[in-house]
C-alpha positions in Angstrom: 120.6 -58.5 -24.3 120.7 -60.2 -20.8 122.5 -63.0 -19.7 119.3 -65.4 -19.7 119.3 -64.4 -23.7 122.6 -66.0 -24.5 122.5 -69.3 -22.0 120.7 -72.5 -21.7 118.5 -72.3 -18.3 119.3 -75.5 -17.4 122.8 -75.4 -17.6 122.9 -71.7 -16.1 120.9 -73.7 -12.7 122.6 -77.2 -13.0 125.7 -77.2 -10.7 129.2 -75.8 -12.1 132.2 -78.1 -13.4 135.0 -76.5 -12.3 138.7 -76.5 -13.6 140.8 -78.7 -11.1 137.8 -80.5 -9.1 139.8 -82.8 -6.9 140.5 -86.5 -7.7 139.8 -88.7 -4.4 140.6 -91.9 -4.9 139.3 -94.8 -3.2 137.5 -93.7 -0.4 137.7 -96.9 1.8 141.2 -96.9 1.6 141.5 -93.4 3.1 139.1 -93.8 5.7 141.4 -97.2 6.0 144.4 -95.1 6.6 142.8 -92.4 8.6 141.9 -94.8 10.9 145.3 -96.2 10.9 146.5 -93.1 11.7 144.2 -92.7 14.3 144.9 -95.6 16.2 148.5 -95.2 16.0 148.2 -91.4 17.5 151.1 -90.4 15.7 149.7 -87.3 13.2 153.2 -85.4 12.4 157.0 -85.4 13.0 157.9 -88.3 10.1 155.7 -90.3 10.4 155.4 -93.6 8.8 152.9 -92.6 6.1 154.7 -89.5 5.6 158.0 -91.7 4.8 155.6 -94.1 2.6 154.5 -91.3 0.4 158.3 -89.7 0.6 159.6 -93.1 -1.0 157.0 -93.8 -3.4 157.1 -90.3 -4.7 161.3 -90.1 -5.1 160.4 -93.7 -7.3 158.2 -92.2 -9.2 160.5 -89.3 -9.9 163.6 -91.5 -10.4 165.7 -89.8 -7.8 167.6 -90.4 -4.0 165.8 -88.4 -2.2 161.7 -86.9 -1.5 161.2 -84.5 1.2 157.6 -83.9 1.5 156.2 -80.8 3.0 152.8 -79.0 3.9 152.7 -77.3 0.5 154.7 -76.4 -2.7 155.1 -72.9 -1.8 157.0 -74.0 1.7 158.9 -76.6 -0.5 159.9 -73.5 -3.2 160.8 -71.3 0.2 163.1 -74.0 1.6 164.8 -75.1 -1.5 165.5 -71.5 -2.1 167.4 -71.0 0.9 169.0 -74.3 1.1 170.0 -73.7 -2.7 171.4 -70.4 -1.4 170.0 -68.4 -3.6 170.6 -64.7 -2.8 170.8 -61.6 -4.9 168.8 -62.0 -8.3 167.3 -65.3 -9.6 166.0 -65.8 -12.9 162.2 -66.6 -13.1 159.4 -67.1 -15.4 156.2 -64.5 -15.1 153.9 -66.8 -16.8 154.0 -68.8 -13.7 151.6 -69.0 -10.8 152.5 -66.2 -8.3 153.7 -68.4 -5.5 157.0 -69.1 -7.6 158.0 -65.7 -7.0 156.5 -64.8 -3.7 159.3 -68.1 -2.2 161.5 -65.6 -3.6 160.6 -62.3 -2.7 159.4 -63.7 0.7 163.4 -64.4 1.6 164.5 -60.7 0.2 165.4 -62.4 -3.7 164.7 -60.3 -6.5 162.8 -62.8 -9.2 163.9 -61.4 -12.4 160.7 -62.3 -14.9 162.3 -63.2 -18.2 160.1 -64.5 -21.2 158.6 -67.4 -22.5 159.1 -69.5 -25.8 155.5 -69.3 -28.0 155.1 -72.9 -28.4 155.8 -74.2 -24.9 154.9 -71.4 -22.9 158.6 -72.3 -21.1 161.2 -70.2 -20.0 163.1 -68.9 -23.1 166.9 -69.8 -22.6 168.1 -67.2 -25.1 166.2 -64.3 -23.0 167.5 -66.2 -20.0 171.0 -65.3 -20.6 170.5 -61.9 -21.5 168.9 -61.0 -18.3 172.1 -62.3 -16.4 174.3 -59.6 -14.1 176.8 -60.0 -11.3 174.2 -60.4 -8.7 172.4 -63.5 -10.7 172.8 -66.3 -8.4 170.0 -69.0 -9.7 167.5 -69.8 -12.6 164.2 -71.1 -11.8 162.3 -72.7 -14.6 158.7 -73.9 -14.3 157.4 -76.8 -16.2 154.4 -75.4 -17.6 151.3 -77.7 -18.2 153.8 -80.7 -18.0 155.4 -79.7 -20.6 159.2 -79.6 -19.7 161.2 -76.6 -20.1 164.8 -76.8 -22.1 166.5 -78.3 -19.4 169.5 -79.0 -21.8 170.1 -75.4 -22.8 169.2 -74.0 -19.2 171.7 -76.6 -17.8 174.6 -75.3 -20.1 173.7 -71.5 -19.3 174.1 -72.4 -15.4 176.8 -74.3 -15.8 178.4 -71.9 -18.2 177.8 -68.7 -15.9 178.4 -70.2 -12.4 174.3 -70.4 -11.7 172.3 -72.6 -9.6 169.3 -74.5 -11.6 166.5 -75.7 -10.4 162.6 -76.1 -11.2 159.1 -75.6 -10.2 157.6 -79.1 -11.6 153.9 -78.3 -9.6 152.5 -79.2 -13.3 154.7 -82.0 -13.9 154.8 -84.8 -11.8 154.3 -88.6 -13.4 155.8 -86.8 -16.7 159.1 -87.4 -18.7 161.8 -85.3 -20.7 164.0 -87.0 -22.6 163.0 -89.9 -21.2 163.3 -89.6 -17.9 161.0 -88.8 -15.1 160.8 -85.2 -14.3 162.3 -84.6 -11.1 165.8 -85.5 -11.5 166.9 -82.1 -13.3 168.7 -79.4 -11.8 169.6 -79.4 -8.4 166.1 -80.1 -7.0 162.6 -79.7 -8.5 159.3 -79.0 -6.6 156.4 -81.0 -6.8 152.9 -79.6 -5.8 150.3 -81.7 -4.2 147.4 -79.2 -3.8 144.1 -80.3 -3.8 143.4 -79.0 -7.4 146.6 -81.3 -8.5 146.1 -85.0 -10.6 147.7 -86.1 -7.1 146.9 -84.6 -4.6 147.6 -84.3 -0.5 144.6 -82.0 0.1 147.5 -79.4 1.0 151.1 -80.8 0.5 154.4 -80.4 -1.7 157.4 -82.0 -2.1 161.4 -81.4 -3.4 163.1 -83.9 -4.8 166.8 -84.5 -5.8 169.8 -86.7 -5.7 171.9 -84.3 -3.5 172.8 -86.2 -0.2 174.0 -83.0 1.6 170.7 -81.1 0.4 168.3 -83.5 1.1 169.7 -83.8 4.6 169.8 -79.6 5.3 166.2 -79.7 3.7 165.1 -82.2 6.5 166.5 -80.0 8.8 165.0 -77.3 7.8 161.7 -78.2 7.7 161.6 -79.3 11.0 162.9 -76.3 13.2 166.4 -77.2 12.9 166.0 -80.4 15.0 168.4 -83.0 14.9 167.5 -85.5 17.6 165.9 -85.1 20.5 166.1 -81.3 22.2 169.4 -81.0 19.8 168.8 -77.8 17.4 171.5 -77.3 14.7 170.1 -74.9 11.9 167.9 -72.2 11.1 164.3 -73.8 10.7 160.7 -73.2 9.9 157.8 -75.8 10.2 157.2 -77.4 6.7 156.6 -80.9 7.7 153.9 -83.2 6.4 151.2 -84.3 8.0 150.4 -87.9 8.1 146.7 -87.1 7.2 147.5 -85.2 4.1 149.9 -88.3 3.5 147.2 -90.9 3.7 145.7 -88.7 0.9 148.4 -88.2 -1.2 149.3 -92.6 -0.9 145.6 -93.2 -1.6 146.0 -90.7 -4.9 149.2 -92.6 -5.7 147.2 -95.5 -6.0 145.3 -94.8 -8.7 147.8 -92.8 -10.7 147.4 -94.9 -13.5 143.5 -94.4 -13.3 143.4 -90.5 -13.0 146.1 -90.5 -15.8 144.0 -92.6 -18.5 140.6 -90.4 -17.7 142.9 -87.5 -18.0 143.9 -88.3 -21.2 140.6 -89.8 -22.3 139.3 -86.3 -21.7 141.8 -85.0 -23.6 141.5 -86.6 -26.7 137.9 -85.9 -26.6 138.4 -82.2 -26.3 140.6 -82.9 -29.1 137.6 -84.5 -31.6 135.2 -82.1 -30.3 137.6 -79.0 -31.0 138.1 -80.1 -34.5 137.0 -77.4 -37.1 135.8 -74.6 -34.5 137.8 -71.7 -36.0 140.7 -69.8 -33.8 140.7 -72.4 -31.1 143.5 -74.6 -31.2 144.2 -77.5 -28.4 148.1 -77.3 -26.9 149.5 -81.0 -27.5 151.8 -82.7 -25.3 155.1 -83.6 -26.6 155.3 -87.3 -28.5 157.5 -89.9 -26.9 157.0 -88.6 -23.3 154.5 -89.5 -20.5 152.3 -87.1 -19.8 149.9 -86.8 -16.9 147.3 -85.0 -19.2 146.3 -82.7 -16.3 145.9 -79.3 -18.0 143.4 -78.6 -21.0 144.9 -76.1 -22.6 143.5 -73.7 -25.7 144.9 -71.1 -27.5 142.2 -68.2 -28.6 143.0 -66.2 -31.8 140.6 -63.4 -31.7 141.5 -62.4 -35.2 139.7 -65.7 -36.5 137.3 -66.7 -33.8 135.8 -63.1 -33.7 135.5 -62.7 -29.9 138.3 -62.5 -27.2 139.7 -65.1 -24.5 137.6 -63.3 -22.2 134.7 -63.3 -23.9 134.5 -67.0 -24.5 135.4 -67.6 -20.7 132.2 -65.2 -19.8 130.1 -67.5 -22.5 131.3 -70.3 -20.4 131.3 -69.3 -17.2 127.1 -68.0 -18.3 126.7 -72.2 -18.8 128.4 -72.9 -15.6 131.7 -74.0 -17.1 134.1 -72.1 -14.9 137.0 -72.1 -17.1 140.2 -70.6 -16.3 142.8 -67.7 -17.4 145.9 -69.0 -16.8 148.4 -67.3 -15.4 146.4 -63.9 -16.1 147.6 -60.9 -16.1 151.4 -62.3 -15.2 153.0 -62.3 -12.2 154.9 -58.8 -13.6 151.5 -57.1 -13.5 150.4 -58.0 -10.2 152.1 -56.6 -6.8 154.2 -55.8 -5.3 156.1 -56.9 -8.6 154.3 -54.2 -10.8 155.6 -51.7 -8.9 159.0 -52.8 -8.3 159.5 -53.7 -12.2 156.8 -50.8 -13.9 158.2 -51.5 -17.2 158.6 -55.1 -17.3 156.4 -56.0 -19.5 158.4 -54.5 -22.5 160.9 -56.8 -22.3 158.0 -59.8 -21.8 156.5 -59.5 -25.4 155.3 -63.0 -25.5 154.6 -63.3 -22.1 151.5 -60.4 -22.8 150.3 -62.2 -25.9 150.3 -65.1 -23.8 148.4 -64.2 -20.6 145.4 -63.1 -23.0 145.2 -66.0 -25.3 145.1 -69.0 -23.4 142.1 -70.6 -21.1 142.1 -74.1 -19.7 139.3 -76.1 -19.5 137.7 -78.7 -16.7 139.2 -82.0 -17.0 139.6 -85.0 -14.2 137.4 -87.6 -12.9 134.2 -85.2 -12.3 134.6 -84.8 -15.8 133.5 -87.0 -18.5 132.7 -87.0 -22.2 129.3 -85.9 -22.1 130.3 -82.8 -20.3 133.3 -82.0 -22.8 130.8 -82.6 -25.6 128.5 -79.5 -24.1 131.5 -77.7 -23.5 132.6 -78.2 -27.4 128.9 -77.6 -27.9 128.9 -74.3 -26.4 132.6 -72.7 -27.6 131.0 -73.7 -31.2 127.7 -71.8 -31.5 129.2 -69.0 -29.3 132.3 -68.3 -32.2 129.4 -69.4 -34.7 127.6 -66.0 -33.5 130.7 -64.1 -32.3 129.2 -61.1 -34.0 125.9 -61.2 -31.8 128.6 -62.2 -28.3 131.1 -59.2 -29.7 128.3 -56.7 -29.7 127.1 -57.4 -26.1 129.7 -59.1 -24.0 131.8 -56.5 -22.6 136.1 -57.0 -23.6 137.1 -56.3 -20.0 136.0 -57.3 -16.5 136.3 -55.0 -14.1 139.0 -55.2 -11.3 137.8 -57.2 -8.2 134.7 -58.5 -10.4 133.7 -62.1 -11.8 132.7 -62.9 -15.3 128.6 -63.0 -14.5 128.6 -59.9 -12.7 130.2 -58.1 -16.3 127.1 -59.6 -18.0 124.1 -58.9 -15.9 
């Protein structure tokens, strides 16, 4: 059997939907800004786009204090240090690799606990066994929005002399306990990548309603400057641009827009899903805001018949580029594999995990007639899984892509 045997011809040559397709916004309004920007001839160094975006962005989170950056992986590497992190810090695996690479990169040992089943969150019972005299911080990550047991992880730092803080890249616009994400913790890191529901193009952010922090984060994202010629701390370059600015304040703009598609998609997916056996739709938790960015399914091969990678090569055969998420775990790839060869016996969950789950395109270049296919398509292929099981191959090969396995 070829590939042409088990796709549509029209969707195999129609263009692809991808997972994470940026949002844009009003486009007059950015060109608006741009030209703003332009005019004013002031493109970095705090500008006043950059401190719009910082202030509308710490409201949003409910806290003191934004300090926007060119990324969330130089926002993870500068709260690190000016957290003081040292030694060990407790981190997720199921995460995406740049949460432990801002630690790694500054000579700290992520040590990759486990995850609950149901959230996909740091576990706080594993947390605490993992702790030794060198543990200095616990990094928790937010996954799909979702918020990790800040309560329990809060009483463990607290408990043990730890510093807390999270990776919210998933979670900004969302609430735990009824507050905004953000404001847990000593800081928390947004991301504002362009695959993100808000996005800079390239930008992150860390928020928090330390005084002292905020003002040795400024610091350190801008060389150590403090005034003119006047260099008082150890610095990199993490500043925002104000292009990437007018991008992320033309995104904030429609926040409420990208958030009701989001979740119009969602509870699409979530009619369409109904009755297709072994596929089961992650919720979001009731009572909290969500920003409905992730679609989010859970494969059980021992009902649907085939594996998570066998659906993803259905769909990726009809042009749906779906997504393993966080596959294989950042314990498995290097140089953490070889530092921590036997981690994943103590990361049980964490392995089910990484081959169960697969996310699914959502946003605005998204809409209900696309989901529909999609729902179409995940339907007849588990309707047939014993044609698919017999001639999709269980495993890619390393360094290959989910088409080239097939033809």
């Amino acid at each position: 059997m070829t590939a042409d045997d088990k796709t549509n011809p029209e969707l195999r040559n129609r263009p692809p939907i991808h997972v994470g397709r940026p949002n844009i916004g009003d486009v007059e309004a950015l060109v608006s800004r741009v030209r703003a920007v332009c005019e004013r001839r002031w493109l970095s160094n705090d500008g006043q786009l950059v401190q719009e975006f910082e202030h509308r962005v710490a409201q949003i989170a409910g806290v003191k204090h934004c300090v926007a950056m060119c990324n969330a992986t130089v926002a993870l590497e500068i709260a690190i240090r000016a957290v003081e992190l040292s030694g060990e810090v407790i981190v997720p695996s199921y995460t995406f690799v740049a949460t432990a690479h801002a630690l790694q990169w500054q000579e700290v040992r992520p040590v990759f606990c486990d995850i609950d089943p149901v959230t996909h969150n740091l576990d706080p019972a594993k947390v605490e066994q993992l702790i030794t005299p060198l543990t200095t911080g616990i990094i928790g990550v937010h996954i799909w929005g979702r918020a990790c047991d800040t309560s329990a992880l809060a009483d463990i730092a607290q408990r043990r002399g730890l510093k807390l803080m999270f990776d919210a890249s998933h979670a900004f616009g969302c609430t735990h306990l009824g507050r905004p994400i953000g404001s847990f913790g000593i800081a928390e890191v947004f991301s504002f990548h362009a695959t993100k529901f808000i996005n800079c193009a390239e930008g992150g952010a860390v928020v928090t309603n330390d005084d002292d922090l905020a003002a040795k984060m400024r610091l350190m994202r801008n060389f150590g400057f403090s005034g003119y010629d006047r260099v008082i701390y150890v610095g990199t370059n993490g500043k925002m641009n104000e292009l990437s600015a007018a991008m992320g304040l033309t995104s904030l703009d429609s926040l409420d827009h990208f958030v009701d598609v989001n979740r119009r998609n969602y509870e699409t997916y979530k009619l369409s899903l109904v009755g297709i056996p072994g596929i089961r739709l992650l919720d979001h938790p009731d009572g909290e805001h969500s920003n409905f960015q992730y679609v989010v399914l859970d494969v059980d091969e021992t009902i649907c018949g085939l594996t998570r990678d066998q659906i993803v090569q259905v769909l990726h055969l009809n042009n749906i580029l779906a997504r393993r998420y966080f596959f294989p775990g950042v314990h498995q790839m290097e140089p953490y594999r070889t530092f921590h060869p036997n981690a994943n016996l103590i990361l049980p969950v964490t392995e089910q995990v990484v081959k169960r789950v697969v996310v699914l395109p959502t946003g605005t270049a998204v809409n209900a007639d696309d989901i529909l296919e999609i729902a179409n398509i995940l339907l007849s292929a588990i309707s047939d899984h014993e044609i698919h099981a017999r001639n999709l191959p269980r495993n890619i090969a390393p360094g290959g892509t989910f088409r080239e396995s097939l033809e």
